[in-house]
TIMI-443776 format. One record per residue (C-alpha): residue number from 1; residue in one letter; x, y, z. Coordinates in pm, whole numbers. Layout:
N
{pt NUM, "A", {X, Y, Z}};
...
REM end
This chain:
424
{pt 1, "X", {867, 1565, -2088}};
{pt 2, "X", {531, 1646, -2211}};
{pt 3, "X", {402, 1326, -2152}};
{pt 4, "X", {522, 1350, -1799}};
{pt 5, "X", {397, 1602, -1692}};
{pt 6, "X", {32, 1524, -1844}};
{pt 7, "X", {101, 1174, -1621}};
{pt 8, "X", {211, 1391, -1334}};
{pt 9, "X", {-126, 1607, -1364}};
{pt 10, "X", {-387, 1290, -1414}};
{pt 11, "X", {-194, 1151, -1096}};
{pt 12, "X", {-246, 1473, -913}};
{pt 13, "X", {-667, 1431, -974}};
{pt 14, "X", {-693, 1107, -891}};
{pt 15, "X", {-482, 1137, -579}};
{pt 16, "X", {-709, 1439, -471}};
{pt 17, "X", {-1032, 1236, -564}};
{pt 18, "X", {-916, 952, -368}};
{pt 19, "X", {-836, 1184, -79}};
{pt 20, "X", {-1184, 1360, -74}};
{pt 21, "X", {-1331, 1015, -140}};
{pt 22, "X", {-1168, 860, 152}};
{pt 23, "X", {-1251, 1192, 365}};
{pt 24, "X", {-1599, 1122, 356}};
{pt 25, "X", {-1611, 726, 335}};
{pt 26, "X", {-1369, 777, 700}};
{pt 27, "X", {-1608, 1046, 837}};
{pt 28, "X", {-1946, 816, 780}};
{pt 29, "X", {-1703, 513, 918}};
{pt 30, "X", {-1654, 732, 1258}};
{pt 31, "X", {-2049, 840, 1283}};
{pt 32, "X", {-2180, 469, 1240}};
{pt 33, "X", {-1915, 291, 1428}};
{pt 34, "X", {-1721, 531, 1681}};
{pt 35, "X", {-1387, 506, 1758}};
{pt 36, "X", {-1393, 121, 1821}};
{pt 37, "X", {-1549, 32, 1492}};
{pt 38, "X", {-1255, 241, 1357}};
{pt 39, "X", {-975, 7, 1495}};
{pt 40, "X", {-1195, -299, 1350}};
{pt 41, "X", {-1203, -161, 1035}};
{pt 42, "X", {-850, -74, 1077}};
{pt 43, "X", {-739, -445, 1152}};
{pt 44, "X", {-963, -551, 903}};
{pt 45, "X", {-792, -355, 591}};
{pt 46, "X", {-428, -455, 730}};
{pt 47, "X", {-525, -842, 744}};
{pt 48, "X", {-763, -786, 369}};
{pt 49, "X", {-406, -598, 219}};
{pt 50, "X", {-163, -869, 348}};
{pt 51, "X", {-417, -1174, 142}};
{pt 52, "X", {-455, -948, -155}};
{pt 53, "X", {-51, -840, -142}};
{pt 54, "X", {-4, -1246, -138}};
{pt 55, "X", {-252, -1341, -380}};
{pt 56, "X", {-211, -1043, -620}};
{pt 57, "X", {222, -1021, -565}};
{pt 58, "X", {263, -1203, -943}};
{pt 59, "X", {37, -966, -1122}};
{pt 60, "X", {163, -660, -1050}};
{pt 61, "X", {527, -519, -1145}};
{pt 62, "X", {636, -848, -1334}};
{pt 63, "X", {369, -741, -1556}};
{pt 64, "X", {404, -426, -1567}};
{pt 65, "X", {749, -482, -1703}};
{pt 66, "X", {715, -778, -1950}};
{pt 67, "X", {453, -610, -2094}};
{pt 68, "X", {608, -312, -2159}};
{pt 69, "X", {913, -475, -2272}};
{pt 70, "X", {696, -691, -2529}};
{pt 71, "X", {342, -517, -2616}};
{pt 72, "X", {509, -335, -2910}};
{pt 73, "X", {578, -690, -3062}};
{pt 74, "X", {196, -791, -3037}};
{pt 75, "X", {31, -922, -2784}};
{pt 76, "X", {150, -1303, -2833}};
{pt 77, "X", {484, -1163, -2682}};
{pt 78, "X", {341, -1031, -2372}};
{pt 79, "X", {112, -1385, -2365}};
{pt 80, "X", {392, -1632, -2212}};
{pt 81, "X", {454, -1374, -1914}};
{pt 82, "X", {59, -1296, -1839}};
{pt 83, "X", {-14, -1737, -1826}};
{pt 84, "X", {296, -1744, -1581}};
{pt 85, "X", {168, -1443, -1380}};
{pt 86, "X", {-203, -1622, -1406}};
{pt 87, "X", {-91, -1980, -1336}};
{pt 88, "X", {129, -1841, -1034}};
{pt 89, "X", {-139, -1663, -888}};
{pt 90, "X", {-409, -1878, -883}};
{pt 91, "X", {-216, -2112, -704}};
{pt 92, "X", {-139, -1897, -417}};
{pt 93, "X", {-545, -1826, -424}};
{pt 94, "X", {-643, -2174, -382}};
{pt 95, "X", {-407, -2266, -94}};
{pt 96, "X", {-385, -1957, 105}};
{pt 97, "X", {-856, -1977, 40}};
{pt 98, "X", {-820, -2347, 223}};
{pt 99, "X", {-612, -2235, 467}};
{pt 100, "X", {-788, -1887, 534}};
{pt 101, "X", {-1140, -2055, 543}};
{pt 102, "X", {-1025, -2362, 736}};
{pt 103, "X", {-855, -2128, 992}};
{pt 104, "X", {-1139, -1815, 984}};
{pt 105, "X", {-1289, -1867, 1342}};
{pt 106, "X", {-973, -1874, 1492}};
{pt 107, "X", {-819, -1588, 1272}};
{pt 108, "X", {-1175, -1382, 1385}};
{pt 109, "X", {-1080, -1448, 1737}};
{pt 110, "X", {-698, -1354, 1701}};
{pt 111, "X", {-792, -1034, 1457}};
{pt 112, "X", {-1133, -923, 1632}};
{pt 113, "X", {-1103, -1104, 1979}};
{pt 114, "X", {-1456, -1248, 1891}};
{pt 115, "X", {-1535, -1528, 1647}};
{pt 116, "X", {-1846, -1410, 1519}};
{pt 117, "X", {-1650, -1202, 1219}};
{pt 118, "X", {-1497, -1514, 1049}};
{pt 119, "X", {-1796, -1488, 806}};
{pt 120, "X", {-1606, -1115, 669}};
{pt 121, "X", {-1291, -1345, 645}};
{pt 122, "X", {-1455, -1608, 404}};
{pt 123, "X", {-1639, -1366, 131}};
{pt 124, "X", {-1252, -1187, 143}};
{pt 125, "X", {-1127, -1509, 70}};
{pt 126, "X", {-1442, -1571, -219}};
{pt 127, "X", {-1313, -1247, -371}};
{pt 128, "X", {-1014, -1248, -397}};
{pt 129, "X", {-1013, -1356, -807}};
{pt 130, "X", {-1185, -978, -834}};
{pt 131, "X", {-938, -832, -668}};
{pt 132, "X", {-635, -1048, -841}};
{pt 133, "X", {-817, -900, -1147}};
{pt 134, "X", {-825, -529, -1079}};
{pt 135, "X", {-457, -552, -985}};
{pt 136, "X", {-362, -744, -1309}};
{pt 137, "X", {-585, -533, -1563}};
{pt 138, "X", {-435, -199, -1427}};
{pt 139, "X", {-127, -376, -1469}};
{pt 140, "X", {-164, -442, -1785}};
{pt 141, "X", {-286, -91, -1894}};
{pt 142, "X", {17, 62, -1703}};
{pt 143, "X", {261, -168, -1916}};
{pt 144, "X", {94, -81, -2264}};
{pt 145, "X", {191, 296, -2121}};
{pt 146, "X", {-214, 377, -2144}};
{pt 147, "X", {-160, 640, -1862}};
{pt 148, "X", {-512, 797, -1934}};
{pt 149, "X", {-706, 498, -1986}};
{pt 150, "X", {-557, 323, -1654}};
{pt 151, "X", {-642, 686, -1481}};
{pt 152, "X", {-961, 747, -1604}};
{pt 153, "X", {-1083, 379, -1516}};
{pt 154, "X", {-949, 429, -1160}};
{pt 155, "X", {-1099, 733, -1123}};
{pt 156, "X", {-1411, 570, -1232}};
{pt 157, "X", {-1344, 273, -1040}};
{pt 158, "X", {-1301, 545, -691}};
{pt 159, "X", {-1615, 722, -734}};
{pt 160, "X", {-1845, 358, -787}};
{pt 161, "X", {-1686, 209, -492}};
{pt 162, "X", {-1728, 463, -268}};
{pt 163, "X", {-2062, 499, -348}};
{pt 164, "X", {-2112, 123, -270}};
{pt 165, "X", {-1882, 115, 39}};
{pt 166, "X", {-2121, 433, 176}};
{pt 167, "X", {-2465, 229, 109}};
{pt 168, "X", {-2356, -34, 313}};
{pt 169, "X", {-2206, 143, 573}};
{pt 170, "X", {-2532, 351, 629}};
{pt 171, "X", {-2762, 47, 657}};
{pt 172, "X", {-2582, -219, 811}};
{pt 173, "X", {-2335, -14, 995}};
{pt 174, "X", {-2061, -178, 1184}};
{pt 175, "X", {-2117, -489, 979}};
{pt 176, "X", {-2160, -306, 620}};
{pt 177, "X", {-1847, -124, 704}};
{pt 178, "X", {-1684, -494, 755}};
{pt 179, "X", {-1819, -593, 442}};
{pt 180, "X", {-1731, -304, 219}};
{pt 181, "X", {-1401, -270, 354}};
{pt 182, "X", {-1395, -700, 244}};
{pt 183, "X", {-1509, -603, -138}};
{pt 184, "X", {-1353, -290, -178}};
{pt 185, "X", {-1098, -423, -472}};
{pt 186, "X", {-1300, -689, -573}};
{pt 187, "X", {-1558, -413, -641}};
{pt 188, "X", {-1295, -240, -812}};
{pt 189, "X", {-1197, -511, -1036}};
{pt 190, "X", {-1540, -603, -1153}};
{pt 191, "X", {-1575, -198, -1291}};
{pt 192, "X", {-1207, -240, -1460}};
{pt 193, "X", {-1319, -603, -1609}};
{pt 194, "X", {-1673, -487, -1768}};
{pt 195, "X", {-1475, -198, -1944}};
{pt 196, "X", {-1216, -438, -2088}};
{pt 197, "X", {-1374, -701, -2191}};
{pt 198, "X", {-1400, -645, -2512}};
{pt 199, "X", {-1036, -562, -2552}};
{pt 200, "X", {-802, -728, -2776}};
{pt 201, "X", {-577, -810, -2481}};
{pt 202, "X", {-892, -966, -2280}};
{pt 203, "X", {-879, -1265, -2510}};
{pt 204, "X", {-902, -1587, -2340}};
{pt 205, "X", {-615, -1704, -2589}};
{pt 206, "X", {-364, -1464, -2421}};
{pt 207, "X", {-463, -1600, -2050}};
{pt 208, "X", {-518, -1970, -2100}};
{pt 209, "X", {-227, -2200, -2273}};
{pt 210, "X", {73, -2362, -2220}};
{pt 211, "X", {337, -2210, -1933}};
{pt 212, "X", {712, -2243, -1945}};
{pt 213, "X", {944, -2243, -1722}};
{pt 214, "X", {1169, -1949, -1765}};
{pt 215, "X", {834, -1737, -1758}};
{pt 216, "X", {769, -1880, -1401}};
{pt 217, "X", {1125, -1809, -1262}};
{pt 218, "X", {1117, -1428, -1383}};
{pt 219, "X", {764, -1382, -1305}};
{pt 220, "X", {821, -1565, -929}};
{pt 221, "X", {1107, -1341, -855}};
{pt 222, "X", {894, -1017, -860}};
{pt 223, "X", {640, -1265, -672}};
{pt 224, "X", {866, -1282, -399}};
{pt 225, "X", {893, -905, -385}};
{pt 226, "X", {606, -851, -377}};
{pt 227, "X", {535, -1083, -147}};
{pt 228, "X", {756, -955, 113}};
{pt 229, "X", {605, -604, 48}};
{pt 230, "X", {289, -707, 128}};
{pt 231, "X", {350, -890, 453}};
{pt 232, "X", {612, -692, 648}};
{pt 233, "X", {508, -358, 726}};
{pt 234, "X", {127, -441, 716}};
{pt 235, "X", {175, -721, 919}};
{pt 236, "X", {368, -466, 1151}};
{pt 237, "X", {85, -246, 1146}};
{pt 238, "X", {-142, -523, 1286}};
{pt 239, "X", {63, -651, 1563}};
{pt 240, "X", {101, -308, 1664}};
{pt 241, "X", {-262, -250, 1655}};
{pt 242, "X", {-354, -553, 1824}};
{pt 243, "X", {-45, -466, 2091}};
{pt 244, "X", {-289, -163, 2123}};
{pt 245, "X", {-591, -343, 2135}};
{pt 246, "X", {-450, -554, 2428}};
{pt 247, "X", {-277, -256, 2638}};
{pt 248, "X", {-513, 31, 2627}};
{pt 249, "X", {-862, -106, 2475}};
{pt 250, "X", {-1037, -77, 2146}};
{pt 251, "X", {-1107, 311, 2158}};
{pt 252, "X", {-780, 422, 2212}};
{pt 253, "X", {-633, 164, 1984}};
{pt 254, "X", {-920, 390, 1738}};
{pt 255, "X", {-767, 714, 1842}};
{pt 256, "X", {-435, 592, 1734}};
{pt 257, "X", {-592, 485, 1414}};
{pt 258, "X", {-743, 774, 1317}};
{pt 259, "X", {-420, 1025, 1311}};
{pt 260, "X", {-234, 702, 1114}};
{pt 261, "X", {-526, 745, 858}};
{pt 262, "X", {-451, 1099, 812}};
{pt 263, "X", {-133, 1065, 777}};
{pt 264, "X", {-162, 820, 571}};
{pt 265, "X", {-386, 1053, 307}};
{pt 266, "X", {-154, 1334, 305}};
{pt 267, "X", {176, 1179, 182}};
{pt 268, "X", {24, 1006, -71}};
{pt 269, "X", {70, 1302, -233}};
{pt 270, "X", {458, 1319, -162}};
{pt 271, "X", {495, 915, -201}};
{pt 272, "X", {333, 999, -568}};
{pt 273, "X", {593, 1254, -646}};
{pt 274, "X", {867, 1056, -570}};
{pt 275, "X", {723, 709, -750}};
{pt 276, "X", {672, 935, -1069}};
{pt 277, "X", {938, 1134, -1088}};
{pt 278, "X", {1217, 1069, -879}};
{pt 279, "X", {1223, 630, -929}};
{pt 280, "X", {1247, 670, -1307}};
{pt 281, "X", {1490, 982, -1330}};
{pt 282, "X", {1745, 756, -1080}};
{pt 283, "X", {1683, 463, -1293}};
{pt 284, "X", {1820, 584, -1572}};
{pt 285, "X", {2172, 743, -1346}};
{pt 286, "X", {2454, 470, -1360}};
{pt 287, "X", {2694, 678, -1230}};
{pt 288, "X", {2727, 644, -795}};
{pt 289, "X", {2845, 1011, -772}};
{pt 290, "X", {2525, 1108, -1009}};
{pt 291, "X", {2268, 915, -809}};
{pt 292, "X", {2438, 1108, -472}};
{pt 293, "X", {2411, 1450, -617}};
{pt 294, "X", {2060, 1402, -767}};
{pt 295, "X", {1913, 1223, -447}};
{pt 296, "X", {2061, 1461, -170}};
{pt 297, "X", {1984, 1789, -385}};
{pt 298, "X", {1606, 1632, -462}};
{pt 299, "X", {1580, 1559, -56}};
{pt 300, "X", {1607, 1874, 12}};
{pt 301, "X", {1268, 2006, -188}};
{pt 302, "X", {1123, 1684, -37}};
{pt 303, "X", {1168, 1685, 279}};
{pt 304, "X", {1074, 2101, 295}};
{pt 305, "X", {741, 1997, 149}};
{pt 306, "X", {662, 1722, 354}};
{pt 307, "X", {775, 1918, 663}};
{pt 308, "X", {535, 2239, 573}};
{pt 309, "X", {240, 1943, 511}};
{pt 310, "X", {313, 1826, 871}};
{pt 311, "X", {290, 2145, 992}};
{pt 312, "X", {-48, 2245, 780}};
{pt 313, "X", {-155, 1887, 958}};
{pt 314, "X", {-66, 1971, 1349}};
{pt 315, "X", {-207, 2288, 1357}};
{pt 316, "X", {-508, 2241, 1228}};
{pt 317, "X", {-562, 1850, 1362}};
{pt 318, "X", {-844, 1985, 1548}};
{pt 319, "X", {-1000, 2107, 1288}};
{pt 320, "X", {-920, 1729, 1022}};
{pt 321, "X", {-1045, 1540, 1368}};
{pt 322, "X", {-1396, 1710, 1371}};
{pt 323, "X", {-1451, 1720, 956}};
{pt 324, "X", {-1302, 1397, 889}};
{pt 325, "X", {-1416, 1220, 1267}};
{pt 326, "X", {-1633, 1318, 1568}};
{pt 327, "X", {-1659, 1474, 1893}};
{pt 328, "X", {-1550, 1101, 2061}};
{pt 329, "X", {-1225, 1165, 1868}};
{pt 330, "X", {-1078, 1441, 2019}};
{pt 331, "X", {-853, 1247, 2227}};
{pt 332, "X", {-650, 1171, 1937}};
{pt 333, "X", {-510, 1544, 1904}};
{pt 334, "X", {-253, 1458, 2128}};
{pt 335, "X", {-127, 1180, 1944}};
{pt 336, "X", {22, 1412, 1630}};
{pt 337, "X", {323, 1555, 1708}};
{pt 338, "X", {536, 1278, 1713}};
{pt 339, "X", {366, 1091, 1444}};
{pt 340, "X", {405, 1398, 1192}};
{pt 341, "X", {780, 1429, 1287}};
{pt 342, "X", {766, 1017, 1214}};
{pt 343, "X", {659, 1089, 909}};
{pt 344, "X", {889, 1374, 822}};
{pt 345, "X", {1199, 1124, 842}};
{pt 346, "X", {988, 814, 692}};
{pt 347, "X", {985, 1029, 402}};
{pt 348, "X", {1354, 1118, 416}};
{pt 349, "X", {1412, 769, 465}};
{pt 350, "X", {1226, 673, 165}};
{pt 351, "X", {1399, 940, -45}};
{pt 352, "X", {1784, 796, 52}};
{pt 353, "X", {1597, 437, 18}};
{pt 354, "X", {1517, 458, -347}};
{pt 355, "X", {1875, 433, -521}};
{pt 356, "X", {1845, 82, -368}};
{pt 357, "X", {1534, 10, -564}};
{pt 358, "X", {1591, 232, -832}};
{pt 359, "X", {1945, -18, -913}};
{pt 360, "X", {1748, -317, -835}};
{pt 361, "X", {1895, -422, -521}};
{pt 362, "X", {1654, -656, -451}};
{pt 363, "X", {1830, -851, -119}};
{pt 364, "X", {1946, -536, 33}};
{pt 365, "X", {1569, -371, 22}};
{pt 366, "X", {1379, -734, 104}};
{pt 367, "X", {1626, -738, 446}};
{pt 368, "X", {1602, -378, 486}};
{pt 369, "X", {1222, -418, 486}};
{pt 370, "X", {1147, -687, 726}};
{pt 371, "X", {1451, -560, 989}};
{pt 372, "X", {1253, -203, 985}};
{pt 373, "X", {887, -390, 1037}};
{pt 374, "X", {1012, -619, 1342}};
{pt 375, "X", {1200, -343, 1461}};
{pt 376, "X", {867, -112, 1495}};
{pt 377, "X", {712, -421, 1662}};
{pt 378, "X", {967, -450, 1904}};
{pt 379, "X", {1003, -117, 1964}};
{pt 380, "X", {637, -60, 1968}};
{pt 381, "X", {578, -343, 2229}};
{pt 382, "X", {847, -191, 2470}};
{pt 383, "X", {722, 185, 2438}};
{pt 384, "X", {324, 91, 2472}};
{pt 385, "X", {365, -58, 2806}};
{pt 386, "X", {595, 232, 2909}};
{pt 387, "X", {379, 597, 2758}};
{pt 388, "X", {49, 390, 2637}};
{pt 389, "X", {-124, 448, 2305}};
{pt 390, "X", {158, 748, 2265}};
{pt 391, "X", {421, 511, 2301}};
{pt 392, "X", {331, 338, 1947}};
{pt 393, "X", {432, 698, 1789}};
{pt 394, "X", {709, 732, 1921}};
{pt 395, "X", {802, 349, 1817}};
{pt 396, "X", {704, 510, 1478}};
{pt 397, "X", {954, 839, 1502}};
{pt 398, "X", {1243, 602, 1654}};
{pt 399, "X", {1157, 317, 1381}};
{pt 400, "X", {1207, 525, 1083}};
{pt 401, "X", {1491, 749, 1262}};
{pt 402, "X", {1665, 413, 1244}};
{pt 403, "X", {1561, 337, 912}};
{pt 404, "X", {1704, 724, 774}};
{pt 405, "X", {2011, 631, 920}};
{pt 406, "X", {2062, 296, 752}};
{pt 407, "X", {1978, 458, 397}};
{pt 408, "X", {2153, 778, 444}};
{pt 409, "X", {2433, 573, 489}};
{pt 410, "X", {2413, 337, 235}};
{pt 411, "X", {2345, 641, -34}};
{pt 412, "X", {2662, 817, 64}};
{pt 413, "X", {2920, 627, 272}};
{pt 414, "X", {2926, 244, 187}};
{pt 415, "X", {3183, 170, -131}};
{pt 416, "X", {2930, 262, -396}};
{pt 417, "X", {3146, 36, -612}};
{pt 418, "X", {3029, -276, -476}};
{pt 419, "X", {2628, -243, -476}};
{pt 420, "X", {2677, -28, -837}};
{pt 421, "X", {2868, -285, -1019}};
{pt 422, "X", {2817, -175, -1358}};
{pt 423, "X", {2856, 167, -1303}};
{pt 424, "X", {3217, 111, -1474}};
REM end
């Protein structure tokens, strides 16, 4: 418990660095670019997250749990799984590069609506082995349960990248945002490489040998989740920017983008809660009645927090619009009310969601997922045309309504039995 909570409390500072980090990186974004630039940069990170998600999928919880499985053994037990996770993902870089590259004017034009930004799509694509190896080092350092080590690197990792993403931003504006939104990870996985090189793990004989079969097939099935992860809902998010884009123009689509960024910052610090405390403490509950009790008494706490956060948020949106934005943003104030109660049940959602993850019910979540991102599509498509840039918020609220619903359900009404099969 002690080491939890000392977890819980590194988590805490690096969550509030990377909030007052990302406070001021968004706030120089909106004074060199405006409201337009923030959409680009907006369509940018979704389309930079799905090819890293792809490209980065095999390296990231497969590790983590082979190597914490094996890393007591020595480090020629963990080998085998970190060549598979290697091998897999350098694959996926070389054919989704080709097709990226071959296909960047025409993915400039679809993304941007002007094909002079494919270059920002090809050095993504030439960076993507950085990026692969700041997802696979912290991966590593997670499994071998270095919780202050993997911190304190991030942390250090934050601060140098911001710095970085600010001096381009400043003098090349528009297009040094582009590019430092581009090398953001790869940045931070040349700061996590030059501090572990010379670790016992970083040995090329650990990375580089033969690969076996049954090493593939466990690491490729957390490849596929994480695959799926990466594509759905950020793949949602761009369609439904671009719907924007199309319907009501590039500012607006800016406004819109600028109250999702907020809300994105402030329940990272509920998502963190949950993903270090409440995942684990269900994982170890076999029993269907105890995973009931302990998620419905837990929402409770959760959902009052998130809902007093929401609150904090709408009534003082004008004031997070001018510190974190400028005057050109102060159309978006309207655009909070039903995003914050969206975000209110997408929490809830989440919290009745997690016994599904928690027992490893892998189909169940991977359908779950992409029904809920092509349902905020559709329902985002309809409700733009009908209430305009609002309409995409209310998609949001009605998306995630749906989505409670579904897990609510599944958590306390469908026979337990069946999806909890060795709870007996």
């Amino acid at each position: 418990m002690k080491q939890f909570f000392k977890v819980t409390i590194l988590s805490g500072i690096l969550t509030l660095i990377r909030m007052c980090l990302g406070f001021i990186v968004g706030k120089i974004v909106a004074i060199y670019t405006g409201p337009a630039g923030i959409a680009m940069l907006g369509q940018l990170q979704s389309v930079i997250g799905i090819i890293n998600g792809i490209a980065t999928a095999p390296v990231g919880s497969g590790i983590v749990r082979y190597t914490s499985e094996h890393h007591l053994s020595g480090f020629d037990s963990c080998a085998p799984w970190w060549r598979a996770a290697l091998r897999i993902s350098s694959i996926i870089y070389v054919i989704i590069s080709l097709l990226l590259v071959i296909n960047a004017g025409f993915l400039s034009k679809r993304i941007f609506l002007d094909e002079q930004y494919a270059w920002v799509i090809i050095i993504a694509c030439g960076v993507i082995p950085f990026a692969v190896a700041n997802t696979l080092i912290a991966s590593v350092l997670n499994g071998q349960q270095l919780y202050r080590q993997y911190i304190s690197l991030c942390m250090m990792s934050v601060v140098i990248t911001t710095l970085i993403l600010i001096a381009l931003i400043v003098n090349f504006n528009l297009k040094g945002a582009l590019l430092a939104t581009a090398l953001n990870s790869a940045v931070a996985g040349i700061v996590l490489i030059s501090f572990c090189i010379k670790k016992a793990w970083f040995n090329y004989k650990y990375w580089f040998g033969p690969v076996y079969k049954t090493h593939i097939i466990n690491i490729l099935g957390y490849s596929f989740m994480g695959l799926v992860t990466a594509l759905s809902m950020p793949t949602a998010i761009l369609l439904v920017r671009k719907l924007l884009i199309n319907e009501v123009g590039w500012n607006s689509a800016g406004q819109w983008q600028a109250v999702w960024k907020i809300s994105e910052v402030y329940l990272g610090v509920v998502t963190i809660a949950l993903s270090t405390y409440f995942l684990p403490k269900l994982s170890i509950l076999k029993d269907s009645k105890l995973i009931k009790k302990e998620v419905n008494s837990t929402s409770i706490y959760i959902i009052i927090l998130t809902s007093c956060l929401a609150a904090i948020i709408y009534f003082c949106r004008d004031l997070s619009l001018n510190l974190l934005f400028t005057s050109e943003f102060k159309g978006a104030r309207n655009l909070f009310l039903y995003q914050l109660l969206g975000d209110v049940i997408k929490i809830a959602g989440f919290i009745y969601a997690y016994p599904l993850i928690a027992q490893g019910r892998v189909k169940v979540f991977i359908i779950s997922e992409i029904i809920f991102s092509f349902s905020f599509v559709v329902l985002a498509y309809i409700l733009i045309q009908q209430f305009g840039v609002q309409g995409a918020n209310i998609a949001y609220l009605f998306n995630y309504l749906l989505y409670f619903i579904f897990a609510f359900t599944f958590t306390n009404f469908i026979n337990v039995r069946f999806f909890y099969k060795n709870e007996e």
